[in-house]
C-alpha positions in Angstrom: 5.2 121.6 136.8 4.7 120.2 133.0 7.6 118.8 130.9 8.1 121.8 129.1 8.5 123.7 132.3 10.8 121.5 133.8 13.0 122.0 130.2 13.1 125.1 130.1 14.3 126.0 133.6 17.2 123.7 132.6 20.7 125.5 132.1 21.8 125.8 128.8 24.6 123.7 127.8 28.0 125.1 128.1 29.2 122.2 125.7 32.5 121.8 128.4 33.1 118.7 130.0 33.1 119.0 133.5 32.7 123.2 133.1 36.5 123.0 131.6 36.9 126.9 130.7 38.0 127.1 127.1 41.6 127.9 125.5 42.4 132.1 126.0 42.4 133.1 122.3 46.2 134.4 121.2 46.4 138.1 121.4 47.4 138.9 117.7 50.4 141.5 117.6 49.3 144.9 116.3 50.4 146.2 112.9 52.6 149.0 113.3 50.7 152.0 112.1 52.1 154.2 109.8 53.4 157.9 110.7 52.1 161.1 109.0 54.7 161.2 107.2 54.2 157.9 105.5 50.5 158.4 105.5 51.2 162.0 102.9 53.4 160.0 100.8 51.2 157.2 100.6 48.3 159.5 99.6 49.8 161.7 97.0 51.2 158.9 95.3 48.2 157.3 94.9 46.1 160.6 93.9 49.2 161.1 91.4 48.0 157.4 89.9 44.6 158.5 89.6 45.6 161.7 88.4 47.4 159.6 85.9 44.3 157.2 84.9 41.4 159.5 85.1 42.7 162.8 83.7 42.0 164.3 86.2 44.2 167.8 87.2 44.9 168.6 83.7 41.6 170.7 83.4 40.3 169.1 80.4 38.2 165.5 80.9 39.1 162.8 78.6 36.0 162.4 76.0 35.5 160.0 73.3 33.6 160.5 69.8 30.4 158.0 70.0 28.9 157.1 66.3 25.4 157.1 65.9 22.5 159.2 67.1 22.2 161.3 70.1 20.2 159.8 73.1 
């Protein structure tokens, strides 16, 4: 058996002292998740804001006059 043999049938590090098992992580409480309700309020109010910003709804798109020769 060579050197590199005898490395690599080594066991990987676990990087533990002594095989100490590591800290459980925290179980993070879950956000409360909204209810339908919330969820179609949420939704038209922010299509209202776009409605709002973009024009759009009103059947006629915002255009603007642009000086100088056509492309």
């Amino acid at each position: 058996m060579t050197a590199l043999d005898r490395l690599l049938t080594e066991a990987l590090p676990t990087g533990t002292f002594g095989h100490a098992l590591p800290e459980k992580p925290r179980v993070l409480e879950r956000p409360s998740l909204w209810t339908p309700s919330e969820q179609a309020a949420h939704v038209a109010a922010l299509e209202a804001e776009l409605d709002r910003l973009e024009g759009r709804g009103t059947g006629k798109p915002e255009l603007r006059v642009i000086d100088g020769e056509a492309a």
